[in-house]
C-alpha positions in Angstrom: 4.0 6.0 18.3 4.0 8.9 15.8 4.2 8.0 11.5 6.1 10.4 9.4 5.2 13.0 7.1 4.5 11.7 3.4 7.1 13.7 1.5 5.8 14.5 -1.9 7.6 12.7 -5.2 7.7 12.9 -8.9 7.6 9.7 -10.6 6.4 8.9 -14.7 5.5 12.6 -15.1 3.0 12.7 -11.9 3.6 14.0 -8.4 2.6 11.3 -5.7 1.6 12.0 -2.2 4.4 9.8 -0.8 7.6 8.2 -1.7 5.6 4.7 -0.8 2.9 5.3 -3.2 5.7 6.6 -5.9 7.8 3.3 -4.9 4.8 0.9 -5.5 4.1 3.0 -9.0 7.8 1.8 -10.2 6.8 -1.9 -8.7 3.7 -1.7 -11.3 5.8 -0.4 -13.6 8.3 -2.8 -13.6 5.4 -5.7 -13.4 4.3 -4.6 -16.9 1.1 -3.3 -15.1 -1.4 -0.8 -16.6 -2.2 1.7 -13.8 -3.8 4.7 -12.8 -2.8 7.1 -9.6 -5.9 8.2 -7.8 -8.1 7.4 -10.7 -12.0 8.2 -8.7 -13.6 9.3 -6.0 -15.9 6.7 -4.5 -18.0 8.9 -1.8 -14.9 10.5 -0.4 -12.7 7.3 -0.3 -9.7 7.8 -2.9 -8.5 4.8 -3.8 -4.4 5.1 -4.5 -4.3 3.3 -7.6 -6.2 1.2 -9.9 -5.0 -1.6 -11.6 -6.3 -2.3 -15.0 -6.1 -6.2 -15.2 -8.4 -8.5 -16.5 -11.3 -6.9 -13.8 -9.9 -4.1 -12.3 -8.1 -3.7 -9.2 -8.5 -1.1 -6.4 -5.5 -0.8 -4.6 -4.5 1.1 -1.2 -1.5 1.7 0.2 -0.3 2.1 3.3 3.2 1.7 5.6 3.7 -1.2 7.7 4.5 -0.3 11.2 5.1 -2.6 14.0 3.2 -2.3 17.3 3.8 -3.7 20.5 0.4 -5.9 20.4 1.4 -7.3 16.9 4.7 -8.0 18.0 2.7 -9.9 21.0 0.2 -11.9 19.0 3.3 -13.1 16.8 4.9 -14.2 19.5 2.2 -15.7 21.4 1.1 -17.7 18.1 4.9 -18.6 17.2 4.9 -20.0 21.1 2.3 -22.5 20.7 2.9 -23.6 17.2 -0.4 -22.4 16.2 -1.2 -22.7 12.5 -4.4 -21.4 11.5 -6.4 -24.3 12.1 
């Protein structure tokens, strides 16, 4: 299974790396959240966003893409009713 390209968009005055990252920026937005793109480097791990709640909040995201061996274990645990336990 292949992902797609990021394609590059403008949101708020800053140019995300994807349309997902921009779309989560107008979800913060829209939360009343305080929030930073790309705000640090920890060791070479870029966190997308920060959010600046009462402690602040690392946040990374990434597409949801189904598989074949998700789509198996959610079947296999819908089969047998299992709930967690």
């Amino acid at each position: 299974m292949t992902t797609p390209s990021a394609i590059p968009t403008d949101y708020g005055g800053l140019r995300f790396r994807s349309r997902l990252e921009a779309k989560w920026a107008v979800f913060f937005d829209l939360c009343g959240w305080s929030w930073d793109y790309e705000p640090l480097d920890l060791a070479g791990y870029i966190p997308d966003f920060v959010l600046h709640m009462r402690r602040p909040i690392l946040v990374e995201v990434k597409p949801f893409f189904r598989n074949p061996t998700q789509t198996f274990w959610n079947s296999a645990c819908n089969t047998t009713q299992w709930r967690g336990q």
